[in-house]
Backbone and ligand atoms as CSV (ligand in chain L), in Angstrom:
chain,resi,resn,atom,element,x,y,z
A,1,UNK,N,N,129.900,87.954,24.936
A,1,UNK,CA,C,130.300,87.392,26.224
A,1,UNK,C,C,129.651,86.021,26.400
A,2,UNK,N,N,130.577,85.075,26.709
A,2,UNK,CA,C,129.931,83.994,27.048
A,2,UNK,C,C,129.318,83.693,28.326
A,3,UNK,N,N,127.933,82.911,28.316
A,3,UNK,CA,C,127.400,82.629,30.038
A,3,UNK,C,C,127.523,81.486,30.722
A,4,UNK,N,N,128.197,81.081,31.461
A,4,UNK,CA,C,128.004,79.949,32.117
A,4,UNK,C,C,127.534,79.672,33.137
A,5,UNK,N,N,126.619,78.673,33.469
A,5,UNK,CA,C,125.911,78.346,35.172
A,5,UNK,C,C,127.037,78.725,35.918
A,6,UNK,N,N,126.736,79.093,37.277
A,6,UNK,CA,C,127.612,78.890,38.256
A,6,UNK,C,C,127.854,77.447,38.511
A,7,UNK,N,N,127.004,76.682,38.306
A,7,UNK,CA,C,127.150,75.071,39.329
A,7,UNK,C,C,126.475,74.681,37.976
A,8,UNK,N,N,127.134,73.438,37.646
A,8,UNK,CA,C,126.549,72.270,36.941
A,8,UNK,C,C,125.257,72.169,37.277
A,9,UNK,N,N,123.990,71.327,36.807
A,9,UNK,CA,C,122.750,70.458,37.112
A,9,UNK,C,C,121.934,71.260,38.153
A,10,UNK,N,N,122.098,72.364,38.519
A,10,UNK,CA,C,121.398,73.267,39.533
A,10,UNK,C,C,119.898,73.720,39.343
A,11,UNK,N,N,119.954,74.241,37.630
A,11,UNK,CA,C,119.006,74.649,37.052
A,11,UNK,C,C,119.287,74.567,35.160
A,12,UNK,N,N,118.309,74.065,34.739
A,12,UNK,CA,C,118.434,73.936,33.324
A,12,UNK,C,C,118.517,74.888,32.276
A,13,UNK,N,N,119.636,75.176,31.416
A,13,UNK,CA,C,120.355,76.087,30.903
A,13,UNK,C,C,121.458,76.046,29.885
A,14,UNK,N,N,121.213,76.673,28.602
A,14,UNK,CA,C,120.247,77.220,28.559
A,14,UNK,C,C,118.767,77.373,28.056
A,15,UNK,N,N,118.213,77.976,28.476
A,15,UNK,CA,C,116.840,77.490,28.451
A,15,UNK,C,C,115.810,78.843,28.505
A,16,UNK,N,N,114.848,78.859,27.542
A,16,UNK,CA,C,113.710,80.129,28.023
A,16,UNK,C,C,112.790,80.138,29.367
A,17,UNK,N,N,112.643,78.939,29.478
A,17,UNK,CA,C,112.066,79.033,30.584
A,17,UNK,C,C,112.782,77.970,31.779
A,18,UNK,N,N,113.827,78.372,32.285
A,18,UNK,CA,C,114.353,77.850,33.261
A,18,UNK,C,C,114.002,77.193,34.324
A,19,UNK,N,N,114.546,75.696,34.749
A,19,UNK,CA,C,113.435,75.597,36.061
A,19,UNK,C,C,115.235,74.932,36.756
A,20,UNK,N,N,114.449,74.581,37.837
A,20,UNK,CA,C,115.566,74.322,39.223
A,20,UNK,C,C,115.538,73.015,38.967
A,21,UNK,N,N,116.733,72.115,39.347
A,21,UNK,CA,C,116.729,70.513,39.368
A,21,UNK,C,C,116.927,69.934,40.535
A,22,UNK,N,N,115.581,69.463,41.046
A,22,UNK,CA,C,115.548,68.819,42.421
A,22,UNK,C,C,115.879,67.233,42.164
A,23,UNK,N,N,115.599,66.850,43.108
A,23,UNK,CA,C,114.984,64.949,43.309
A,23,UNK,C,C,114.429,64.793,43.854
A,24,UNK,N,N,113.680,63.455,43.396
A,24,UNK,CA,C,112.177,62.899,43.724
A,24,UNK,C,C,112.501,61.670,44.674
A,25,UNK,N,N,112.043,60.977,45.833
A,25,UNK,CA,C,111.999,59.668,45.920
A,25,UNK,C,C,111.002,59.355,45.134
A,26,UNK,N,N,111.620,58.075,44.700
A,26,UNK,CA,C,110.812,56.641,44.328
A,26,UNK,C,C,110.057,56.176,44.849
A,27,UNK,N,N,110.034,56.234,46.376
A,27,UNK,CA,C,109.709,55.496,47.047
A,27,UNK,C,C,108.282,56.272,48.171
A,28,UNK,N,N,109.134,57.019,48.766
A,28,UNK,CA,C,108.009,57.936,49.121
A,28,UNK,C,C,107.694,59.272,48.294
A,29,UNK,N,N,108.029,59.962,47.453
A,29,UNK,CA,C,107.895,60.921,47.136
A,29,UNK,C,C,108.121,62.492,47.080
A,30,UNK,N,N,108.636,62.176,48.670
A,30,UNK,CA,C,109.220,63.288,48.792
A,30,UNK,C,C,110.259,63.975,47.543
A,31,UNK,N,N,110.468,66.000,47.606
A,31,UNK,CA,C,110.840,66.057,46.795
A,31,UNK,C,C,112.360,67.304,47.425
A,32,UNK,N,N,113.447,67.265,47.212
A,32,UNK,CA,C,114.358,67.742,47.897
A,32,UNK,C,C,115.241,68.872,46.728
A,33,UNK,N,N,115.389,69.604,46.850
A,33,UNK,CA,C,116.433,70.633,45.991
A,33,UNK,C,C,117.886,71.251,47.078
A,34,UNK,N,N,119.107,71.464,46.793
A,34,UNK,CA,C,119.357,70.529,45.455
A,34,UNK,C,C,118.995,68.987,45.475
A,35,UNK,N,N,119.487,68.306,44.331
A,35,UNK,CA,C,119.375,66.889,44.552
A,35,UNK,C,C,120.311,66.424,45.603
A,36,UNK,N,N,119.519,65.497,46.142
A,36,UNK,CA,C,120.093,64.287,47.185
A,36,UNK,C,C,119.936,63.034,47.010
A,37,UNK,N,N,121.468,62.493,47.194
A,37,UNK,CA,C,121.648,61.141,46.514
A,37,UNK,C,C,120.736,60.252,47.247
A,38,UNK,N,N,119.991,60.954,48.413
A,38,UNK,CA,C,119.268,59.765,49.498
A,38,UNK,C,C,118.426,60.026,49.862
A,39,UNK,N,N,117.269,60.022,50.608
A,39,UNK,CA,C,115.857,60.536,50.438
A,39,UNK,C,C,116.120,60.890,52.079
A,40,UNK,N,N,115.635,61.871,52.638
A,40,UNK,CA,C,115.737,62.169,53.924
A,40,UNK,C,C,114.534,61.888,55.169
A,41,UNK,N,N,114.395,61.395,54.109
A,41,UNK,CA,C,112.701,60.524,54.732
A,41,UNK,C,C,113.126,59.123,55.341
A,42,UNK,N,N,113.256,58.323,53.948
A,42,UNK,CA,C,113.269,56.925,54.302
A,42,UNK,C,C,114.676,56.157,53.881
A,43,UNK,N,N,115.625,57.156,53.909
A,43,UNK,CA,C,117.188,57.037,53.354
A,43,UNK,C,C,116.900,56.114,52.131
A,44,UNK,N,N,115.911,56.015,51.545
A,44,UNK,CA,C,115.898,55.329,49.938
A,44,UNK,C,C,117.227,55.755,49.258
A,45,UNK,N,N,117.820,55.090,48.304
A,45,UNK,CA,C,118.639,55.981,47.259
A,45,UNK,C,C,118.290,55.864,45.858
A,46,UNK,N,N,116.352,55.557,46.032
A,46,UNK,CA,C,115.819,55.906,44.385
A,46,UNK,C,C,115.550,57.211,44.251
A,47,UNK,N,N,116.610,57.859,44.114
A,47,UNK,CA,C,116.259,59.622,43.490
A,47,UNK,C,C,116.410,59.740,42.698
A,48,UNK,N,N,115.312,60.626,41.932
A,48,UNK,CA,C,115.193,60.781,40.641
A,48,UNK,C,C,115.302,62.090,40.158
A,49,UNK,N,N,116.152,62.811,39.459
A,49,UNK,CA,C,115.974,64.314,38.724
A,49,UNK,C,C,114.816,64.844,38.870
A,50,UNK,N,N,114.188,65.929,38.910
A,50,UNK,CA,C,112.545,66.146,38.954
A,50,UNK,C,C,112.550,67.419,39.153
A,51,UNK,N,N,112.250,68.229,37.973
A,51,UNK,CA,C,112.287,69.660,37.745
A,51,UNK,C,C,111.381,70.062,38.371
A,52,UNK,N,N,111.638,71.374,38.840
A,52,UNK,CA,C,110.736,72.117,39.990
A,52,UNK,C,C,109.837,73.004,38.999
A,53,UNK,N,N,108.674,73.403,39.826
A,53,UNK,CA,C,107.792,74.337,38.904
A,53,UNK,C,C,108.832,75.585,39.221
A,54,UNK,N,N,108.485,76.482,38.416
A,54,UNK,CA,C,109.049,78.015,37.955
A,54,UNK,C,C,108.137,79.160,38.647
A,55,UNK,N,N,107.177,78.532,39.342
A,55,UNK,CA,C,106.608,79.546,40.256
A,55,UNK,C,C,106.140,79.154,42.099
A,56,UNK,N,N,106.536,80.175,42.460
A,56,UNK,CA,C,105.993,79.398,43.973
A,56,UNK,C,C,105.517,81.139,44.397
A,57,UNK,N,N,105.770,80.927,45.843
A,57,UNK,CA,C,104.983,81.788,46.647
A,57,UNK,C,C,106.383,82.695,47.534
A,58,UNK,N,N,106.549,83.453,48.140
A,58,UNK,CA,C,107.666,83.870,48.775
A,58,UNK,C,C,107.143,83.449,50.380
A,59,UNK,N,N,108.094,82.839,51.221
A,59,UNK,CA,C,107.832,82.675,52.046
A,59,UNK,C,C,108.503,83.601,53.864
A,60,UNK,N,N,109.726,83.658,53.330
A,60,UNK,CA,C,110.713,84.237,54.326
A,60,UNK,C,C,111.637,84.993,53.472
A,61,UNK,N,N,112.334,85.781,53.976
A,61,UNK,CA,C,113.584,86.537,53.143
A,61,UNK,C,C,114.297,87.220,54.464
A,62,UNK,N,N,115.344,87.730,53.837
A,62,UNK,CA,C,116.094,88.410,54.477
A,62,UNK,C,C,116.991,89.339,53.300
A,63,UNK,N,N,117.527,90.611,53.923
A,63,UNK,CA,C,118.577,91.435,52.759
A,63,UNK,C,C,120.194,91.191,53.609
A,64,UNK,N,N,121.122,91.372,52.602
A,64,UNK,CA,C,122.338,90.822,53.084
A,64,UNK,C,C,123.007,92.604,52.482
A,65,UNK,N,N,122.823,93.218,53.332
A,65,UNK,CA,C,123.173,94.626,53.081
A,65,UNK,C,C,124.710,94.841,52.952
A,66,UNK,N,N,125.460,94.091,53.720
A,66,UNK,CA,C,126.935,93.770,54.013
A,66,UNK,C,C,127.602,92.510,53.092
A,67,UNK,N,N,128.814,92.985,52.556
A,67,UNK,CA,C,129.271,91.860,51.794
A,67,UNK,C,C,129.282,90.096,52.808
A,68,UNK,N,N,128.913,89.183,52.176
A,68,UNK,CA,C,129.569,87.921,53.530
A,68,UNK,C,C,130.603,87.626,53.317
A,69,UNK,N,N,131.102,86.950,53.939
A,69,UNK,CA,C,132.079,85.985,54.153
A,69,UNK,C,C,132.702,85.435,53.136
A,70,UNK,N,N,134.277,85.729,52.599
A,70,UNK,CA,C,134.430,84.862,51.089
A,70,UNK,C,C,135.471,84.075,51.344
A,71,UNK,N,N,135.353,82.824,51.541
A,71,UNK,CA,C,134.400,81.905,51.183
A,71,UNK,C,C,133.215,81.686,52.259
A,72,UNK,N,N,132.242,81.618,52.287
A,72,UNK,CA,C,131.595,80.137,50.585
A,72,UNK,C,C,130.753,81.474,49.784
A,73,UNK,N,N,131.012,82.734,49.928
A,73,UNK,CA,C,130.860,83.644,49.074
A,73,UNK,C,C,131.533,84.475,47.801
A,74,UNK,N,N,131.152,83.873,46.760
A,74,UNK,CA,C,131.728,83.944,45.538
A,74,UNK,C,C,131.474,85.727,44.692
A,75,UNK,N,N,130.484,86.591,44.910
A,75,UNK,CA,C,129.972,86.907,43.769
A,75,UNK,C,C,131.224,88.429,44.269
A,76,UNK,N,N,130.359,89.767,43.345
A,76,UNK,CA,C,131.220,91.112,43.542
A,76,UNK,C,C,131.465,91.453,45.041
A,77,UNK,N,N,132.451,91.957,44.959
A,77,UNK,CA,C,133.165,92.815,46.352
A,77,UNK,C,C,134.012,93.966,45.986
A,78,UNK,N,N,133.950,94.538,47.496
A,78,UNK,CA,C,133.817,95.764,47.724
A,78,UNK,C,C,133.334,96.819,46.887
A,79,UNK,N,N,133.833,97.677,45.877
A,79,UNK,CA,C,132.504,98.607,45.461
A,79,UNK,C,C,131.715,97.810,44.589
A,80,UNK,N,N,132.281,96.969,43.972
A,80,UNK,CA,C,131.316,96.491,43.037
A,80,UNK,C,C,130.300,95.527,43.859
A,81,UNK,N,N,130.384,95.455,44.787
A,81,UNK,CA,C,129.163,94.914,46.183
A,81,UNK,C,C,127.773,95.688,46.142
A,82,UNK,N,N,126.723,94.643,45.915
A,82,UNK,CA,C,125.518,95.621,45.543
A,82,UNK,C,C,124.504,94.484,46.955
A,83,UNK,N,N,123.802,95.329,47.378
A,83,UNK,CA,C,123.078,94.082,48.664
A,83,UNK,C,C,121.886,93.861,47.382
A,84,UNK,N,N,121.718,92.288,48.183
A,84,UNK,CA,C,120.704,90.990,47.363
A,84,UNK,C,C,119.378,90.785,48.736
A,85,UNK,N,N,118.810,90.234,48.267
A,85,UNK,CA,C,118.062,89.427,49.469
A,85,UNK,C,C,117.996,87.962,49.159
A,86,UNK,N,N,118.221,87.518,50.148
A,86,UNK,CA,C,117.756,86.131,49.849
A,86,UNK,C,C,116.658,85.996,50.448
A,87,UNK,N,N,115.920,84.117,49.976
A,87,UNK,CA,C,114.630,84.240,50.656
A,87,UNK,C,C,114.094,82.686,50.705
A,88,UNK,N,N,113.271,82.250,50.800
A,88,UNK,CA,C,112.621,80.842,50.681
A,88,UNK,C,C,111.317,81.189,49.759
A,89,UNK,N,N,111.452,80.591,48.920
A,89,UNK,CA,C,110.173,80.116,48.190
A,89,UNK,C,C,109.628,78.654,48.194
A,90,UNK,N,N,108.015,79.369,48.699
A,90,UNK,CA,C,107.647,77.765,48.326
A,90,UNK,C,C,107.048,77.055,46.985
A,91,UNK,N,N,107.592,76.071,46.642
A,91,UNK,CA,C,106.937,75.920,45.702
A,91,UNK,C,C,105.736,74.932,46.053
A,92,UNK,N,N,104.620,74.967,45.043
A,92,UNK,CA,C,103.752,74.355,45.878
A,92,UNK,C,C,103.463,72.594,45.632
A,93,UNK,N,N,103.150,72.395,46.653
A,93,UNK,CA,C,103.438,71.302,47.021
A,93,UNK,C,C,104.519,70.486,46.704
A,94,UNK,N,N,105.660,70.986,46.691
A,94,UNK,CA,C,106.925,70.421,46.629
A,94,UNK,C,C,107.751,70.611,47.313
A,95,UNK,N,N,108.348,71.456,47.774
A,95,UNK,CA,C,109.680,71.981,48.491
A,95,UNK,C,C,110.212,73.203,48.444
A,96,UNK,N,N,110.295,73.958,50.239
A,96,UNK,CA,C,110.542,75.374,49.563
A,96,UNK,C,C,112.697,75.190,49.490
A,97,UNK,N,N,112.482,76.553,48.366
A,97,UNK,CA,C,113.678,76.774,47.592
A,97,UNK,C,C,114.465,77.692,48.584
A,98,UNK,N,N,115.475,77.891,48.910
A,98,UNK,CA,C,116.649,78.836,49.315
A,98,UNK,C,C,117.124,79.563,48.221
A,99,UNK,N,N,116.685,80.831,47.756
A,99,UNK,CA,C,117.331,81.151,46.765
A,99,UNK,C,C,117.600,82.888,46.937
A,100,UNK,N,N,118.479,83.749,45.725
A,100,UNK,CA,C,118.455,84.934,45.709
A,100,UNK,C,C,117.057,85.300,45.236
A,101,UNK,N,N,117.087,86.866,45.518
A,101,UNK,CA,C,115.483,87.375,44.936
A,101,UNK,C,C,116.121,88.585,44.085
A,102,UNK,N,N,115.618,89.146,43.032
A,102,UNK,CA,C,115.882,89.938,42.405
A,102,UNK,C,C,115.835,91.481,43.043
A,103,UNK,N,N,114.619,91.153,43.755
A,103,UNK,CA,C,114.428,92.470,44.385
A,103,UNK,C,C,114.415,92.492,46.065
A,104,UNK,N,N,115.746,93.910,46.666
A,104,UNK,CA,C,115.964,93.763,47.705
A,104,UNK,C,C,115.454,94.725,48.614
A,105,UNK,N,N,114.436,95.604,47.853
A,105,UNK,CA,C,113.441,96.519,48.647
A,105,UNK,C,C,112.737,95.858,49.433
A,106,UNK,N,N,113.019,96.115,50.547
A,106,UNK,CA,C,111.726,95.235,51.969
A,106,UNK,C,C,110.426,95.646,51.824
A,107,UNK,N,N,109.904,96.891,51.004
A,107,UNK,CA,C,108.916,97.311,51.033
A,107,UNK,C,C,108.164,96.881,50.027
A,108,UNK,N,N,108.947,96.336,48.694
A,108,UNK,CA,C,107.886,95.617,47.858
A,108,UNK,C,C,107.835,93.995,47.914
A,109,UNK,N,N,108.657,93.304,49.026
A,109,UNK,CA,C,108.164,91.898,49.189
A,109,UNK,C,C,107.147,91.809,50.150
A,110,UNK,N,N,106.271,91.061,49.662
A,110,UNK,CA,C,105.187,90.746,50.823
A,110,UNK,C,C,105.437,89.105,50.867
A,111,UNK,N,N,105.048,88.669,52.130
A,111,UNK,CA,C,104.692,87.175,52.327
A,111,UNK,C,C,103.630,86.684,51.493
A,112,UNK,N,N,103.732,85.432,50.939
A,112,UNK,CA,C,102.287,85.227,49.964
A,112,UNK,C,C,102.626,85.511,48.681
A,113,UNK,N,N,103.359,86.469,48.526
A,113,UNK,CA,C,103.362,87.271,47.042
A,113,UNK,C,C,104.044,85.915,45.632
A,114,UNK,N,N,103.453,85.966,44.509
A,114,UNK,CA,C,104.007,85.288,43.764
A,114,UNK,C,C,105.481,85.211,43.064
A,115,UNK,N,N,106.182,84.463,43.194
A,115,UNK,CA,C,107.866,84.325,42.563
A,115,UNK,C,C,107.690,83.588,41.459
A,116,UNK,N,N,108.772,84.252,40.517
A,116,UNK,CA,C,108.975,83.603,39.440
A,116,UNK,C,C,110.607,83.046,39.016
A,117,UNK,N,N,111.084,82.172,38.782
A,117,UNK,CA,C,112.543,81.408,38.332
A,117,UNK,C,C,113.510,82.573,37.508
A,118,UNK,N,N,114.157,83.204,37.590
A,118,UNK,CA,C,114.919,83.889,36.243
A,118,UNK,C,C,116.204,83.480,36.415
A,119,UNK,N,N,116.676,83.732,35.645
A,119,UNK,CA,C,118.253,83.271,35.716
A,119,UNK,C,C,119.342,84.983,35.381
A,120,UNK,N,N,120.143,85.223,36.371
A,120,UNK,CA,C,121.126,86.562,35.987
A,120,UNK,C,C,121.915,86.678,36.341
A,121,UNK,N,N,122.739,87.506,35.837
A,121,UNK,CA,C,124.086,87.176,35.955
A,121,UNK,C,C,124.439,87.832,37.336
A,122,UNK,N,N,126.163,87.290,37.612
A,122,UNK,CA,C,125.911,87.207,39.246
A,122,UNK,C,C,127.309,87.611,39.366
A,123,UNK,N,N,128.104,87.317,38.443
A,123,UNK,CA,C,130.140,88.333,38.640
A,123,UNK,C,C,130.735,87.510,37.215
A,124,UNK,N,N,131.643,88.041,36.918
A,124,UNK,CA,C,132.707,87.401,36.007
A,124,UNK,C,C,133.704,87.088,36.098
A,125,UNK,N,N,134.044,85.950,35.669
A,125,UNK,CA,C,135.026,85.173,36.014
A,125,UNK,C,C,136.578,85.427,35.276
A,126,UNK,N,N,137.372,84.654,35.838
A,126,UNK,CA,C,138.934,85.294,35.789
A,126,UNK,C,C,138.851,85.141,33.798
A,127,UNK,N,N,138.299,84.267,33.468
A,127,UNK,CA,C,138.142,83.891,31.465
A,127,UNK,C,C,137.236,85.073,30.733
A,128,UNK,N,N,136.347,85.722,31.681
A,128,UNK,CA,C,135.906,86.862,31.047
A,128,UNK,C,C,134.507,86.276,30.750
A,129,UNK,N,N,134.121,85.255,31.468
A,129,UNK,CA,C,132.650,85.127,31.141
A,129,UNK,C,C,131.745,85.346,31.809
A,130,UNK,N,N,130.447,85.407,31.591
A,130,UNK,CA,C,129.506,85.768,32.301
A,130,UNK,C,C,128.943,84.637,32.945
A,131,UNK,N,N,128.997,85.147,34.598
A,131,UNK,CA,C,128.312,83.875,35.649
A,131,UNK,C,C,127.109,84.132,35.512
A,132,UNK,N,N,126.385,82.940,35.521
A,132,UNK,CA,C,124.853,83.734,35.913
A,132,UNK,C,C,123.792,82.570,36.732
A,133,UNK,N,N,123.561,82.495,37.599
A,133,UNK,CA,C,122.554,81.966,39.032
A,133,UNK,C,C,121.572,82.402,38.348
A,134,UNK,N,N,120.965,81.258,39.647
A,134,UNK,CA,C,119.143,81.998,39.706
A,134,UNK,C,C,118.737,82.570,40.575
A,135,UNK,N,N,117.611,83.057,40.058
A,135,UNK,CA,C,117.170,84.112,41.697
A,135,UNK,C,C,115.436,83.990,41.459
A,136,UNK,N,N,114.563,84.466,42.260
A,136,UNK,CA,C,113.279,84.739,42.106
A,136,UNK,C,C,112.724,85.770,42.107
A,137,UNK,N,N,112.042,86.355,41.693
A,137,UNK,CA,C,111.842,87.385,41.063
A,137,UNK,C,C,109.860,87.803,41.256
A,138,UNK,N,N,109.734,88.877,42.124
A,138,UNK,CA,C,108.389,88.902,42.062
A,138,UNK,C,C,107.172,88.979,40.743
A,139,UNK,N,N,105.978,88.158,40.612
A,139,UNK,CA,C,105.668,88.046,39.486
A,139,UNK,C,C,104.739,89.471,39.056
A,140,UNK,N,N,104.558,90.551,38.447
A,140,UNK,CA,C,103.884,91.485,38.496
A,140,UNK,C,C,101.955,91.118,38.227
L,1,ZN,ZN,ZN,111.670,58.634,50.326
């Protein structure tokens, strides 16, 4: 089976150790994911690619127990509908992430707790290949 990103330039792939592709200003530094053609600081438009670290901290989450809305929701439906959580990670001192989490037990995320980058697959497409996103993943 073949894998393809969901989204172009999102996250680097493929790859063993996967990271997320933000941007940097030039100018002030700030650092934004996804990339933005303009800095939201000082509307600079020196942004630069600037891979995110592969570990942060979990900050907020939520579980999406109910299928959403399709569109701008792409992945399985109805039985093949499995609930995800999403969540914010921060990474540190950079920018927290909006992302899926691997694990949607409320009882084993804690605030604080360490995340790690993985990349998995997420539905298959009408060609028969394998989608696959990222998500974060608690670090044991
Ligand atoms: Zn800036």
């Amino acid at each position: 089976m073949t894998q393809v990103a969901f989204a172009p330039d999102v996250f680097t792939w493929p790859a063993d150790e996967p990271q997320l592709i933000g941007s940097k200003c030039a100018r002030c530094g700030i650092v934004t994911f996804p990339v933005q053609g303009s800095c939201p600081r000082d509307a600079s438009t020196e942004m630069e690619d600037h891979l995110l670290p592969r570990r942060g901290r979990l900050w907020a989450w939520t579980t999406q127990d109910f299928q959403p809305p399709s569109p701008p929701y792409t992945g399985p439906t109805g039985e093949d509908y499995t609930k995800f959580a999403v969540g914010y990670v921060e990474l540190p001192g950079e920018v927290k992430v909006e992302s899926r989490l691997t694990e949607s037990d409320p009882e084993k995320l804690v605030p604080g707790m360490e995340m790690e980058l993985v990349v998995v697959p997420f539905r298959t497409d009408d060609e028969g290949n394998e989608v696959v996103t990222f998500a974060f993943r608690p670090v044991d």
